[in-house]
N, C-alpha and C positions, 0 to 999 in steps of 0.2 A: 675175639682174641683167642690164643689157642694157650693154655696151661699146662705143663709137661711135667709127670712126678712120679717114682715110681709108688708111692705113698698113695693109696685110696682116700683115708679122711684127712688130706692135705686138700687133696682135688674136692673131695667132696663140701669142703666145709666155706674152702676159698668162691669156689663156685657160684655158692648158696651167696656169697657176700657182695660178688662182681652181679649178680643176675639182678641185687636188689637194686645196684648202681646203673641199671640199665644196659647192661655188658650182654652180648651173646656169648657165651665159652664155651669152646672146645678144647676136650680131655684127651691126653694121653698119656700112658704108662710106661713108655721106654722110650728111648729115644732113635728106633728106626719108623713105630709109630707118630711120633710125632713131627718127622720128615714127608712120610704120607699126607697129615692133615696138613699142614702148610704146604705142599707140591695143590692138592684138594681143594681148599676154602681160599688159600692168600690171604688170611691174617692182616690186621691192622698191627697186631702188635703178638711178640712171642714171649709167654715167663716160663725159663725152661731151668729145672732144679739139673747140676750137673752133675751126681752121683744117682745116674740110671742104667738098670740094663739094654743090654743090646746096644747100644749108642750111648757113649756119657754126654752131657750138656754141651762138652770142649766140640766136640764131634759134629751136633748137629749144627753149632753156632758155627763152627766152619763153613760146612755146607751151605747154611742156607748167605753167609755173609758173600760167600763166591758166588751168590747168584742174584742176593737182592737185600737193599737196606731199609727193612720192615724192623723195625723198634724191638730191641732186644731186653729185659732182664734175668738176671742170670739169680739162682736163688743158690747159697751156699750155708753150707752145716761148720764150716770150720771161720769164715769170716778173715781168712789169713790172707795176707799182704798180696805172696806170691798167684792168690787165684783172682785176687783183683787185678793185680795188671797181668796172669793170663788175659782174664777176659777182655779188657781193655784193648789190647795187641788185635784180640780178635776181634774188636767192633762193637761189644756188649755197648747199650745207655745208661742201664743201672746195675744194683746190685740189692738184694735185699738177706740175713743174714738168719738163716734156722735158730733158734727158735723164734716166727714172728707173729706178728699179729696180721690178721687178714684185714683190716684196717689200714694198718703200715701199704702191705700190699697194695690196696685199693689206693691209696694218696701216692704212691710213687707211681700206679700205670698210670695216674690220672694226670701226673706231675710231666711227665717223658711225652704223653701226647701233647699237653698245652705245650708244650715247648716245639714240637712238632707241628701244629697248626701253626705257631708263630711265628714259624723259619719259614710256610706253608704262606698265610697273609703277607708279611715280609716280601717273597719272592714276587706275589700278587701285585701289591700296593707296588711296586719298581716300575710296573708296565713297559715301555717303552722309552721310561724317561731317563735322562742322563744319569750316569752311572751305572746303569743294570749293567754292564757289561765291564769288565777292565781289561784292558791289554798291555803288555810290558812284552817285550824281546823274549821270546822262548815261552812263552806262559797267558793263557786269557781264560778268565774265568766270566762266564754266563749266569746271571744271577737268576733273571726267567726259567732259565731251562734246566740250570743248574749243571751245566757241566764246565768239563775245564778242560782245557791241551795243552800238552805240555810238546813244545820245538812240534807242534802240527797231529800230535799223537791225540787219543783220549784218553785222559786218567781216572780211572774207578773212585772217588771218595766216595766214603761212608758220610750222612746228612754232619755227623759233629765235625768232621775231618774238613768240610765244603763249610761250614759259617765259619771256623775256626780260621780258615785259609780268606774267606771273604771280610769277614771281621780286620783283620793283618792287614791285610792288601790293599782294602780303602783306605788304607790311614798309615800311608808310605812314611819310615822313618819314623813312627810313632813308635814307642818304647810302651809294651806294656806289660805287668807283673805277673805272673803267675796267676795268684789270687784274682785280678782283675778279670783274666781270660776264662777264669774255671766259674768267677758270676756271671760275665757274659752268656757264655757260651752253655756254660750247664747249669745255671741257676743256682743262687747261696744253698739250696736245699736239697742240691750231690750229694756227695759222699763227706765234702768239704777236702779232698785230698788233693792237692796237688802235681801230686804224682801223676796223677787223670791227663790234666795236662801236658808236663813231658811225654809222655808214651804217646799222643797223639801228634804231639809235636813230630818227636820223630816216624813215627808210621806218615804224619804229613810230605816229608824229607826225603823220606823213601822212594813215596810217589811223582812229585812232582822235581826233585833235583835230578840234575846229571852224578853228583857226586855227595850223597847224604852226610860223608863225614865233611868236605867243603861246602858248606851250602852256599851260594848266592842269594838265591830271596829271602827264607827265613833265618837270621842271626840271632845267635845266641848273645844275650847281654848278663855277662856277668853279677850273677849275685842281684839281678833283677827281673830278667826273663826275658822277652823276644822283641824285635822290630821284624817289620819286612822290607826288604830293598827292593828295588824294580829294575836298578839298574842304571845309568847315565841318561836322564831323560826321555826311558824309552813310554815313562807311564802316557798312557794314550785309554781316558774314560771315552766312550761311545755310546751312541742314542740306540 
């Protein structure tokens, strides 16, 4: 994994903690270097602190989110609202909050990959058997392969964007809450914020609607949180 900080005995200390867990880590000090080691090694996972030089955290999570959805934490000194759903908008899994314990650290990268393997066996265990695939008018999502097209196109989801959206879409006309979506999806032991959810929701909206303020497949339900629609009996599961 690659850890990004412009902090020496942050890197040094985290380091010593992730090597005992069996971790390889790779260091870097700013955030154009740490654009390098991820171009370099390709990272199972990136904890990149967003107050660095040369590049802030905002910067490289950009970057690397436009080219590939390798498991993000985002490490913050202020813990405020507004930089959690930045990083959210941008893609981040987690967040962990300065001043913290390298312990903490260690059970959230540990926590974001099982979640990771488990979308990972999930996709596995589908094989070729009904449902891997759903199709509706304008929209089919790939559970194998994991992609999706939207009217013929391909659309980029991030791994929470793609179970979020698959989670929905199995379960047409299901209503489900908030809270429900953010255990699913991101396990009780997130951030617990709900917020996680809308912001995903809509970056979902974005990508796959013709029109995100109209949606057709994802509905908002008032004062309880979302369904998916597919549309006049266009839902069509395939082998």
């Amino acid at each position: 994994m690659l850890l990004a900080d412009d902090e020496r005995n942050i890197l040094d200390v985290c380091e010593k903690y992730l090597s005992r867990e069996g971790f390889t880590v790779l260091t870097a000090e700013d955030g154009e270097d740490a654009i390098r080691q991820w171009e370099s090694h390709a990272p199972d996972l990136i904890v990149l602190d967003i107050m660095m030089p040369r590049k802030d955290g905002w910067q490289v999570c950009r970057e690397i989110r436009d080219r590939e959805d390798v498991p993000i934490i985002l490490l913050t000194a202020r813990g405020e609202e507004i930089d959690r759903l930045t990083g959210l908008t941008m893609g981040a899994d987690d967040f962990v909050t300065k001043p913290f314990s390298p312990r903490e650290l260690v059970l959230r990268i540990k926590n974001v990959l099982r979640r990771l393997r488990q979308a990972e066996r999930n996709a596995a265990s589908a094989g070729p058997k009904e449902g891997a695939r759903l199709r509706f008018e304008g929209l089919e999502i790939d559970l194998v392969a994991r992609k999706v097209k939207v009217y013929g196109n391909d659309a980029e989801l991030t791994l929470k964007e793609f179970e979020l959206l698959w989670l929905l879409a199995s379960h047409p006309g299901q209503v489900f809450s908030r809270n429900h979506l953010l255990n699913k999806v991101w396990d009780s032991d997130f951030f617990g914020d709900t917020t996680t959810v809308t912001v995903h929701i809509r970056r979902l909206r974005e990508k796959i609607e013709r029109n995100a303020s109209q949606p057709r497949f994802i509905k908002t339900v008032w004062g309880i949180g979302y369904k998916f629609e597919g549309g006049d009996g266009t839902n069509e599961r395939a082998n």
